[in-house]
N, C-alpha and C positions, 0 to 999 in steps of 0.2 A: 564270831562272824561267819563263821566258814559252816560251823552247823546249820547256821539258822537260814545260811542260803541254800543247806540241803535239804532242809526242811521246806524250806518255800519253793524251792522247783520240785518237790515229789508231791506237795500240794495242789501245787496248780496242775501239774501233769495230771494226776486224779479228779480235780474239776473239770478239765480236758477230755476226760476218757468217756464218760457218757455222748458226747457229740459223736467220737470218734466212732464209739461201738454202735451209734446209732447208723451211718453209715453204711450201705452193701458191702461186702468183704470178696465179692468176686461176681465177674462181668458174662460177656457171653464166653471171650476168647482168651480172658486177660484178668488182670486181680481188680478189684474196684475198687474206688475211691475212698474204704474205709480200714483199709488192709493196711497202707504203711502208715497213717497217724495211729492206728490199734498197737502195732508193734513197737513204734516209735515212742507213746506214750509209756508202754509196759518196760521198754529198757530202762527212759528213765526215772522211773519210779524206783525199776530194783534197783538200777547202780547208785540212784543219789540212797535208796537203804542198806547196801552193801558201803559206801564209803563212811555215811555216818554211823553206822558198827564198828568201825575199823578206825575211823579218828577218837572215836569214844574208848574203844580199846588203846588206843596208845597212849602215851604219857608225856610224849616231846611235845612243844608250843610250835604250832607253823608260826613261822615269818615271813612279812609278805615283801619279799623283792622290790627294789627300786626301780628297778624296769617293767613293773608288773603291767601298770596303767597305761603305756603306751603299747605293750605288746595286747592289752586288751583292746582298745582300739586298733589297733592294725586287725586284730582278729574279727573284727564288729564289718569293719568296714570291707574285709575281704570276703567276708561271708556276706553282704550285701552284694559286691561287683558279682559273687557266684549265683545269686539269685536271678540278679540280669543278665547275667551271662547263657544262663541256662535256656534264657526265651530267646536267644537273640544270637547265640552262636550255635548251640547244641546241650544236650546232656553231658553226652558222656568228655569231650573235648574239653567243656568247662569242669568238671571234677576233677577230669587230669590235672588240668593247669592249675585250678586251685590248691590240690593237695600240693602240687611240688613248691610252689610260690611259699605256701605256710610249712613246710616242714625248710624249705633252704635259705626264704626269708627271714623268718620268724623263729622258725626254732632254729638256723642257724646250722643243719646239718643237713650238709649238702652230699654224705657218703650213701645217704638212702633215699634224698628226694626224687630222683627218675623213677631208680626200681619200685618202691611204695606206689607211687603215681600211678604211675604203668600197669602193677600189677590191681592196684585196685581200681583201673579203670576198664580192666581189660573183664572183671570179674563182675564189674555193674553191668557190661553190655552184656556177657555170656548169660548171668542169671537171667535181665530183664527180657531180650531181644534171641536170645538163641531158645531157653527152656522157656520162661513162660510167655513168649512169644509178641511182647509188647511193642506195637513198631515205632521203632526209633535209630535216627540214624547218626552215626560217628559226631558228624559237623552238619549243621543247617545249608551251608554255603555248597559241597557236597553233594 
């Protein structure tokens, strides 16, 4: 089961990629509209072929957790509020909060949820808004 859903997200991510690559890859001031689905598709393409080498290389049977199916929903639904969140509070604000929610909700480890958060929210604004210059700001309200 666990192959055949690598198979089918490096699938579709490849049916994907033609839209993506048809897309401008960069604007007057700022990267365009085809730059982060181009990236985005090409990660995961290699990592779903990097993990089905690597399951195919091993020998042990995954088991799948009894807790698996609700922590997949919590994940489904949290990445849905961070969708709306994104239009309606900010970017970077909502990444924050979402990563720390899913790492001290979800995964239950709350010794790295700020720092993780923090630091990768701190590392979305510097790339987008300091170096390539994209304006956007902390929080909407702000």
């Amino acid at each position: 089961m666990y192959r055949a859903f690598l198979v089918i997200m490096a699938v579709i991510a490849g049916l994907m990629m033609p839209e993506a690559l048809a897309l401008p890859k960069d604007a007057q001031y700022t990267i365009g509209p085809g730059f982060l689905p181009s990236i985005m598709l090409g990660a995961t393409i290699v990592a779903c072929l990097i993990l089905l080498a690597l399951d195919i290389r091993s020998k042990t049977d995954a088991k799948i957790e009894g807790n698996a199916v609700p922590r997949l929903v919590l994940y489904v639904i949290s990445t849905a509020l961070l969708i709306f969140a994104m239009e309606h509070v900010g970017i970077i604000l909502s990444v924050i909060v979402y990563i720390f929610c899913v790492i001290f909700f979800i995964e239950k480890n709350s010794a790295l949820s700020a720092k993780v958060a923090l630091v990768t929210g701190t590392g979305i604004y510097l790339i987008f808004h300091t170096w390539l210059q994209v304006p956007m700001s902390i929080c909407n309200f702000f």
